[in-house]
C-alpha positions in Angstrom: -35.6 4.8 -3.0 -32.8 2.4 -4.3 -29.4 3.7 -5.1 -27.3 1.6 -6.8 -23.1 2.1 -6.9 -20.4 0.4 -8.3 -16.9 0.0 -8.5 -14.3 -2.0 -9.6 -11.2 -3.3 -7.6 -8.3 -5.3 -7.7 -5.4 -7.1 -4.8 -3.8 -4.1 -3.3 -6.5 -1.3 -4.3 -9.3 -0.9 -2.0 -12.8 1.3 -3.1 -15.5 3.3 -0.9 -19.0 2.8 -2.6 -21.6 4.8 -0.7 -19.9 5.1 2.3 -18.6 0.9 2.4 -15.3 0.3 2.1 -14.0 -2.3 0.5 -10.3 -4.4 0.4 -10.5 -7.9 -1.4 -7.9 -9.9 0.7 -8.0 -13.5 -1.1 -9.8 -16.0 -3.3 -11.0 -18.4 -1.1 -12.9 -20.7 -3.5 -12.9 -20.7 -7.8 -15.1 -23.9 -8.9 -16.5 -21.1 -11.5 -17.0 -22.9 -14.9 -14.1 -22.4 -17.1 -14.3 -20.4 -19.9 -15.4 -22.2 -23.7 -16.5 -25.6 -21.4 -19.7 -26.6 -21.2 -20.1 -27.5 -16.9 -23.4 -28.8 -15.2 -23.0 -26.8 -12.5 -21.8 -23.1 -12.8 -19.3 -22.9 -9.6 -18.9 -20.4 -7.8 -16.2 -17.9 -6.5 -16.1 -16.8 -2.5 -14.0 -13.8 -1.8 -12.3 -12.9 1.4 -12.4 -8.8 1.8 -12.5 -6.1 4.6 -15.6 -4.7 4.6 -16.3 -1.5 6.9 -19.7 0.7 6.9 -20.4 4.2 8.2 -19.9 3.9 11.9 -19.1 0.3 12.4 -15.4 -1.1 12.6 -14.2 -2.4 9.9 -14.7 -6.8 9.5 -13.6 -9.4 7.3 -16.2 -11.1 5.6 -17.2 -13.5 2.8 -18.3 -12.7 -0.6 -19.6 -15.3 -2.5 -20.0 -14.3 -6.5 -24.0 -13.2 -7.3 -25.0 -13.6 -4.0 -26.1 -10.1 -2.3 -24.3 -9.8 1.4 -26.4 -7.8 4.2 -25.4 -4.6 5.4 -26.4 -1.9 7.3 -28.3 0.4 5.0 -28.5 -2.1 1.9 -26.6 -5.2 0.5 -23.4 -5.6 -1.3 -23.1 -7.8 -4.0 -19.6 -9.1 -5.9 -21.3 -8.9 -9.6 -18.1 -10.3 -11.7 -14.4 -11.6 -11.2 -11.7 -11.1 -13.7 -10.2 -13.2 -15.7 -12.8 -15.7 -16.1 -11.4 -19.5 -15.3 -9.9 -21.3 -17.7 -9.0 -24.6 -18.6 -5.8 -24.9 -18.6 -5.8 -23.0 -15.0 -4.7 -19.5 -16.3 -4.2 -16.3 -14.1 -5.9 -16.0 -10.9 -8.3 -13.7 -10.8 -7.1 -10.1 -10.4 -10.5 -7.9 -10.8 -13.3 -7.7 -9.0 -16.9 -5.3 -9.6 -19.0 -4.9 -6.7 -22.4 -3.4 -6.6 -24.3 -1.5 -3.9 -27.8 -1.5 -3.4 -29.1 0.7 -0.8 -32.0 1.7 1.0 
C-alpha cells in the first residue's frame, strides 16, 4: 500500500511527515527557469536539509527539486519551491512542499 503525506515548510520551521523529519538548511543551487521566460532547459533547485527517519540519527542531505530521495520505508521528494525565479533575481526562495511516498 502507498501512503502519500505532505507538508509544507519554510527557513526556520522544520515538519515530521510520517515519521521523517524535516529542516531545510540552504539553497544550494537555483538555475530553475525564471518565471514569464521561455528557457531550453528547466534548471533545477538542490536543497540542503536535515533529514532524520524513525530510528536513524538524524543526516544532512541533498534534495534536488522533482527528484524522489531514498529512504528507509519510501522516498521523499521536494515537489515545489516558493517564489518561483525571476528575472530580475527577486526573493530567494522561502517555501518549500515535500511529499512522502511510503511503502
Amino acid at each position: 500500500m502507498n501512503a502519500t503525506a505532505v507538508a509544507t515548510i519554510g527557513f526556520g520551521g522544520r515538519a515530521a511527515i510520517n515519521g521523517v523529519r524535516i529542516v531545510p538548511r540552504r539553497v544550494i543551487e537555483d538555475s530553475r527557469c525564471p518565471a514569464n521566460v521561455q528557457c531550453v532547459w528547466a534548471g533545477r533547485l538542490i536543497l540542503e536539509a536535515q533529514i532524520g527517519t524513525p530510528g536513524q540519527p538524524d543526516s544532512v542531505r541533498q534534495l534536488t527539486l522533482g527528484q524522489p530521495l531514498p529512504l528507509p520505508g519510501g522516498t521523499l521528494t521536494l515537489v515545489a519551491v516558493m517564489p518561483p525565479r525571476l528575472a530580475s533575481g527577486g526573493p530567494a526562495p522561502s517555501s518549500f512542499t515535500f511529499e512522502w511516498h511510503g511503502l
